[in-house]
N, C-alpha and C positions, 0 to 999 in steps of 0.2 A: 366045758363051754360056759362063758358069760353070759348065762340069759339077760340079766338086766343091761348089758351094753350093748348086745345083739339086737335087743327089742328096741332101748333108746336108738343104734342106730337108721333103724328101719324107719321109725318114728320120724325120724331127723330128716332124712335126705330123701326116702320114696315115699312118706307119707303124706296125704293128702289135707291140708290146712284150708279149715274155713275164716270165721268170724278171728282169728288168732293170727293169721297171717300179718296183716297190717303189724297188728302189737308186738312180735316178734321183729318189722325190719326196727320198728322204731325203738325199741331196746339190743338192737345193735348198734344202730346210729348212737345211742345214750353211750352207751358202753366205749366206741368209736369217742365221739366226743369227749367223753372222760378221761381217759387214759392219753389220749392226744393235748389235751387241756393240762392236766399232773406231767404229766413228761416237760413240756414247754414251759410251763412255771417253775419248774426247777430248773430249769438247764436256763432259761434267762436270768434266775435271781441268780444262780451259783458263778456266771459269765460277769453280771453286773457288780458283785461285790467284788468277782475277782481284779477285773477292770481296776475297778475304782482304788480295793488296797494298792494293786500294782502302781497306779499312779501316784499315791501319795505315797509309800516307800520309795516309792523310784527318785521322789525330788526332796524327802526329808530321811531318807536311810527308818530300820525299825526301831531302833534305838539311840536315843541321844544323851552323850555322855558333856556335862557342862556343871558347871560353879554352882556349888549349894551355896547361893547370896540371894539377895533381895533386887538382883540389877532385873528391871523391867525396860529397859529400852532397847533399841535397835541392835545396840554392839553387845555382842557378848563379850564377860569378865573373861581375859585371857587366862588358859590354864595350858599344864604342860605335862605330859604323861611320857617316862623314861621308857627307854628301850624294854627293860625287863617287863614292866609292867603292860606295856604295848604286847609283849610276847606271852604275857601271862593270859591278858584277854584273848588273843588270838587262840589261843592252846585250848580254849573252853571248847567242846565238841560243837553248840550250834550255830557258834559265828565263823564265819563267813569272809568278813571285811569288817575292819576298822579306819575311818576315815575321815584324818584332820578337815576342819568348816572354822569359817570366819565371816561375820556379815561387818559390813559398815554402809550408815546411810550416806547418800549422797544427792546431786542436782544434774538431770541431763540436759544441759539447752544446746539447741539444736534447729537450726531452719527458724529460728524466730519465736520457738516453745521451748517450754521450761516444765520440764518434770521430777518431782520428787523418787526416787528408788531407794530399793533398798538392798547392796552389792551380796552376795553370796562368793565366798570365794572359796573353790575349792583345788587340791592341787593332783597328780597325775595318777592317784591311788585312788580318784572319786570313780566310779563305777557311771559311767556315760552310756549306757546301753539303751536308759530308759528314756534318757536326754536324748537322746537320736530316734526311740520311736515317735517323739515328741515334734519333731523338726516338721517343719514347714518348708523351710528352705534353707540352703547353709550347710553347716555341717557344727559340727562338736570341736570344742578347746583342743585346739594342739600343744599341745605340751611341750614338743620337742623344739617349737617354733613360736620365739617370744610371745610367751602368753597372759606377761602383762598387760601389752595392748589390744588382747581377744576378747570380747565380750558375747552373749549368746543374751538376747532379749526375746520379749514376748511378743504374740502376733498384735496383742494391744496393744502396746508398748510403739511399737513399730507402725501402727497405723496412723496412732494419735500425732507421735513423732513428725510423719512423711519421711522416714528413712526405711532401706531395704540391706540386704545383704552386700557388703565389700561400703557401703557408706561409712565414714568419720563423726566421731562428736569429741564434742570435750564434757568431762565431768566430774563435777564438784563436789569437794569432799569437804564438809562443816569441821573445824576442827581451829586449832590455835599455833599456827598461821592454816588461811583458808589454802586448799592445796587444790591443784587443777590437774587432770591426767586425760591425755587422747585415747581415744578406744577405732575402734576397727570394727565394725560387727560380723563376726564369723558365723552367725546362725540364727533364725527366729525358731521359735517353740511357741508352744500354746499347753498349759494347762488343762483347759476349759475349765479352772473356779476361778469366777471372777477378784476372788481377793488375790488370788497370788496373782495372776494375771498382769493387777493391776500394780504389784507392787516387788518384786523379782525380777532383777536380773544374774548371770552366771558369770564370773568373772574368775581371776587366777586370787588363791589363799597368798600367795610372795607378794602383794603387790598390797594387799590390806598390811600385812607384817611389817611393810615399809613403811605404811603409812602410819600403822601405829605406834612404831618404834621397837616391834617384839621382835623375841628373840627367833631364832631358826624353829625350834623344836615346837613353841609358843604358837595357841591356837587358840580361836576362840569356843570348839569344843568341838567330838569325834559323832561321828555317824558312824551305826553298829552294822553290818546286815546279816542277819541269822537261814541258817538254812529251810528252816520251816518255821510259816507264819503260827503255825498253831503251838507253838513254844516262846512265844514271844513275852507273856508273864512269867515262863520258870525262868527264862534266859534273863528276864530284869532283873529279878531277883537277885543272880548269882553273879550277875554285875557289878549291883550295887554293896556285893560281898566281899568282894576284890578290889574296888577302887577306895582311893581314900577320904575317908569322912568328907573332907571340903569339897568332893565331888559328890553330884546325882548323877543315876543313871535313871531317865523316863521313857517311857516304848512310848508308840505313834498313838495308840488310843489313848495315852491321857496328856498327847498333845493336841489333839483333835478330837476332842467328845463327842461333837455333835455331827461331825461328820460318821464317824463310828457308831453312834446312837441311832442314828437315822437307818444303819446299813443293820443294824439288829433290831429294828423295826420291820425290816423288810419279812423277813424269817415267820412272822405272826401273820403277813399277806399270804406267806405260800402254803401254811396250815390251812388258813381257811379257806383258798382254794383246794386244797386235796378234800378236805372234810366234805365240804359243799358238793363237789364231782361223784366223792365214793357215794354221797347221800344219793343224789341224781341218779346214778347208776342203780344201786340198789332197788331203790324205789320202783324201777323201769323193770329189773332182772324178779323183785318177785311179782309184781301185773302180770309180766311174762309167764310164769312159772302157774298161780291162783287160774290162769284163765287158759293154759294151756293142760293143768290138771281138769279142769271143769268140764273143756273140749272132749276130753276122754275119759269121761266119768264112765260111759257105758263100758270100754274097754279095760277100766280096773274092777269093774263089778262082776266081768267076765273071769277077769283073772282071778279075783276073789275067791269067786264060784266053782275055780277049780284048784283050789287050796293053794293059792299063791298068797306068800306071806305081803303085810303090810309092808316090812323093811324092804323087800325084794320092789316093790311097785314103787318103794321110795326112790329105791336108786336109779329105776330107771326113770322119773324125771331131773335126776339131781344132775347124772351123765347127758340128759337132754340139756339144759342148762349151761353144764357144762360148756356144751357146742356151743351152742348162743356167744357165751361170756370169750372162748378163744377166739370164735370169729371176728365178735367186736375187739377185741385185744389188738389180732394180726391187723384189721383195719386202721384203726386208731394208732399204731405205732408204726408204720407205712406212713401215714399223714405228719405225723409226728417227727420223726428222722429225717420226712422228705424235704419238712419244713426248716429243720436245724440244720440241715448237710446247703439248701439253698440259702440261708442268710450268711450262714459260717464263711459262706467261700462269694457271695453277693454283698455284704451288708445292707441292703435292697430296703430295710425296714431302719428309718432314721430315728433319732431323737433328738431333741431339743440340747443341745452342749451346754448352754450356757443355765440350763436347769437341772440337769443329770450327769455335767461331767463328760459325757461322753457323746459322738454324733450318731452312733448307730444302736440298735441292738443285740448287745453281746450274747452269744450263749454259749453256755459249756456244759457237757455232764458224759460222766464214762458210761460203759455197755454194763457197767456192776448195778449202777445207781439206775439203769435204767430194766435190768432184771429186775433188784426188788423193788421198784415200784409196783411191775407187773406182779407180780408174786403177791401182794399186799394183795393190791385190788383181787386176784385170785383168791385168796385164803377169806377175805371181809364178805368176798360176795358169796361164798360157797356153804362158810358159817351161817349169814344170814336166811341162807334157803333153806336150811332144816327147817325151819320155825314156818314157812308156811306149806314146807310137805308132809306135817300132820295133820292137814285137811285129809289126806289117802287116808287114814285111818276110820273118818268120820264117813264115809259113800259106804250106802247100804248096797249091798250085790243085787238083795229082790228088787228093790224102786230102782237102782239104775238100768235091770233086764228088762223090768217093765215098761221103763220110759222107752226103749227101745223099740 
């Protein structure tokens, strides 16, 4: 028989609680709000950066393959990459897709407005999946149905405009002779970053090629997409091992640093939440533990007194404790899953888009990540409670039979 678990649970559930009662709910509520607090800080930062890289691979691919030159403007330096060599990147185990891109600026006037853009042309190998979670209205480049005159603009773009979807413009391509081409608009999107927003549109890669005299194969440079983001600096590397010198290959973080900066900034908000929660908790679990041995100082001096070891009287406030810590646990991640299962399928809790990108709050987190958090807080708070149940060592058996 377990004495020390037997006694703890008598302790526990038929014993009778004075001045300790209170301090006990309120270091389950601690406990509760901790573990409920760490759970939802993860699972919104892990949702939010997911978010956020998804959308920026989704409209710049992870990898861009383009001219080792000095050209800083709009159009990128035509390059041309041969069948084999196209086969040879393909053949690398973590891509994905490879996919010809061409930009050129241009002018949309329209209803009596005049807007600067800047064309993105892609052709029937671009991966539009992330274009269509994007869609506002409209639909995605068809390919199969002249899609030199499809274009896909922004919901900015489109408001400042006064045009909507199946509307006409004309637009102007700066170049020598100035060239004009009718578009159609097959779909609005929205970013939510106000730079691309303000400056992207989606258009066919055959219709820049025309414009710029290049050849069939000729591109202004490839978009990579790798199977796993967390390979995206081995997968550069071995890109830029295989293409040839007059080409770079640069992944999405060091085309975007500070968006990427920012989202590894995030990472130091969600330690210091866990730290500050476990501290909270702890703090609560041993008051709990100092004032619930003190409670029953006359009943370890009993014990004492009939040669029950210090270790044995340890454990059964350690397995009291215990109780405490899983009950707070089951509460708090009740609250916690009830809370992530209702935004997941509500998005009921907004944000600001044009400050975060995104309109609601994202979360994600699997049942693994969400055991060893528990497990953590488990092991941190159980460690810390030895340290004040060698108070049981220090109650004298005579003065606490006496105080009796």
């Amino acid at each position: 028989m377990n004495f020390p678990y037997f006694l703890a649970k008598r302790i526990t559930i038929t014993g009778r609680r004075t001045f300790s009662k209170l301090i006990v709910r309120v270091t389950i509520g601690a406990l509760a709000l901790a573990i409920s607090a760490i759970i939802l800080s993860v699972a919104i930062l892990k949702g939010f950066k997911s978010e956020i890289i998804e959308k920026q691979r989704g409209f710049f691919g992870d990898i861009i393959i383009s001219k080792n030159d000095l050209n800083t403007s709009y159009e990128n330096s035509p390059i041309q990459l041969s069948k084999q060599q196209l086969a040879e990147l393909k053949a690398i185990p973590q891509v994905q897709q490879v996919s010809p891109f061409a930009t050129k600026a241009g002018i949309i006037h329209v209803n009596g407005e005049v807007e600067g853009v800047l064309l993105k042309g892609v052709d029937h190998s671009y991966e539009q999946k992330q274009l269509a979670k994007s869609l506002l209205s409209g639909d995605t480049i068809d390919f199969a149905k002249d899609p030199n005159t499809q274009i896909l603009i922004t919901d900015f773009l489109a408001k400042r405009l006064h045009i909507g979807v199946g509307d006409k413009f004309v637009m102007y391509f700066v170049q020598e002779p100035i060239r004009k081409r009718p578009f159609t608009v097959k779909g609005i999107f929205t970013t939510n970053s106000e730079e691309l927003d303000k400056t992207y549109v989606i258009g066919s890669l055959d219709l820049i090629r025309r414009l710029n005299n290049l050849a069939e194969e000729e591109a202004g440079g490839y978009e990579v997409r790798i199977a796993h983001f967390d390979s995206l600096e081995a997968t550069t590397e071995i890109l830029n091992d295989k293409i040839p010198v007059r080409l770079h290959a640069t992944s999405i973080v060091e085309q975007m640093p500070d968006v990427f900066n920012w989202l590894d900034m995030l990472d130091m908000n969600d330690n210091v939440i866990f730290a500050l929660m476990v501290i909270v908790a702890v703090i609560n679990m041993i008051s709990a533990l100092l004032i619930s041995i003190l409670e029953r100082s006359s009943m370890i001096g009993i014990l004492k007194a009939l040669g029950y070891s210090n270790g044995g009287i340890r454990r059964v406030f350690l397995y009291n404790s215990m109780y405490l810590i899983g009950y707070g646990l089951l509460i708090g991640n009740l609250i916690a899953i009830g809370l992530y299962v209702f935004q997941t399928q509500t998005h009921f809790f907004g944000l600001d888009a044009a400050t975060y990108y995104i309109e609601y709050v994202p979360m994600s987190i699997s049942w693994l990540e969400v055991v060893g958090l528990n497990a953590a807080v488990v092991v941190i708070g159980v460690l810390t409670l030895f340290i004040p149940s060698m108070l049981i060592s220090r109650i004298s058996p005579v003065k606490t039979i006496q105080f009796k």
